[in-house]
C-alpha positions in Angstrom: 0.0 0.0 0.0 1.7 3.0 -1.3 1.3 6.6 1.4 -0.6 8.2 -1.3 -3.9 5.8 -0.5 -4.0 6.9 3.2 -4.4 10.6 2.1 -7.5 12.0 2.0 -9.2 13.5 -2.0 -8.6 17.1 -2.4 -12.1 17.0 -3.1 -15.4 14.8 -2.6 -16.4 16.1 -6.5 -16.5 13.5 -9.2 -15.1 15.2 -12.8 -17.2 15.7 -14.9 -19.5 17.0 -12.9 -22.4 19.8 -13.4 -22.1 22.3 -11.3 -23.1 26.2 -10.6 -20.8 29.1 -9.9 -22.5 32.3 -8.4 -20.7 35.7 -8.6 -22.7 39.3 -6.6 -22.0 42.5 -7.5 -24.2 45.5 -8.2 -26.6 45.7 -10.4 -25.1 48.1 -13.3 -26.8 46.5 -16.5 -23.2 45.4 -17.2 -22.7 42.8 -14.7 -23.6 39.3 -16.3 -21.7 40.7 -19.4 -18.7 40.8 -16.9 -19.0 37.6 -15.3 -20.1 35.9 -18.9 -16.6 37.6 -19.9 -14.5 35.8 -16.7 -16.2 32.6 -17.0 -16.7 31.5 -20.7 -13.0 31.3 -21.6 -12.3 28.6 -18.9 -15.6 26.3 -20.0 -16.6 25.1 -23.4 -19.7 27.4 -25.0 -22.0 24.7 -25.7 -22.4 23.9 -22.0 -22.4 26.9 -20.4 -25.5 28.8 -19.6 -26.2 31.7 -17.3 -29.1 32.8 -14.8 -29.4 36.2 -13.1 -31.9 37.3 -10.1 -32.1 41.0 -8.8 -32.1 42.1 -4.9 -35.4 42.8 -3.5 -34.6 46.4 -4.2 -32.5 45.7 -7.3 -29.2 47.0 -5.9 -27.3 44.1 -6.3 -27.7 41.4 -8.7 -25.9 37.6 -8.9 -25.3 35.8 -11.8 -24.9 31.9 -11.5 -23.0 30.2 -14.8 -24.5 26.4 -14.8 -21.5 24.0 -16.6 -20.3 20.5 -16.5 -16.8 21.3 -14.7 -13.9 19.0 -16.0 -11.8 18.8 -13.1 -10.6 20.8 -10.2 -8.2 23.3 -11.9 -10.8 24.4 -14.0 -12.5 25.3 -11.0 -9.9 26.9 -9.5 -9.0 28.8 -12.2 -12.8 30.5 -12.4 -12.8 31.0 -8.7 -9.5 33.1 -9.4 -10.2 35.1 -11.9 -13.5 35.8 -10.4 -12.0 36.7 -6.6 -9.5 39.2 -9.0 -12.1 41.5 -10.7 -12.6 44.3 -8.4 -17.0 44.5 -9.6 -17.4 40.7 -7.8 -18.4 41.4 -4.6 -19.2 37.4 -3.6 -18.4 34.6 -5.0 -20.4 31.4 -4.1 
């Protein structure tokens, strides 16, 4: 038994898997156009869509991108670049 079996998976996820990435930021009319922008380069088009819901009071809005996820870079990766851009406010 080699030490590498007695270590614990970096994560519980099994690639590919469908998953949904939520980003919050205000609500300028620009937003999902900015996280489309982020997001699209790091997943293939044809699986990627998007969904957006307004605050109660419209302030805000979050956009979640729905994609089957390849492996745990890619995820990574998304999660960077979306932590980076100054207009994200959460990322979920």
């Amino acid at each position: 038994m080699s030490a590498s079996s007695n270590e614990p998976p970096e994560t519980l996820i099994e690639f590919p898997a469908k998953l949904s990435v939520k980003a919050m930021g205000l609500n300028d009319g620009t937003f999902q156009d900015l996280i489309e922008s982020i997001i699209a380069p790091h997943v293939s088009g044809a699986t990627l869509t998007f969904t957006e819901a307004a605050s109660k009071k419209a302030k805000y809005v979050s956009i979640s991108a729905h994609f089957t996820a390849q492996n745990l870079e890619q995820l990574h990766a998304i999660y960077a670049d979306l932590r980076a851009e100054k207009r994200v406010l959460y990322v979920l």
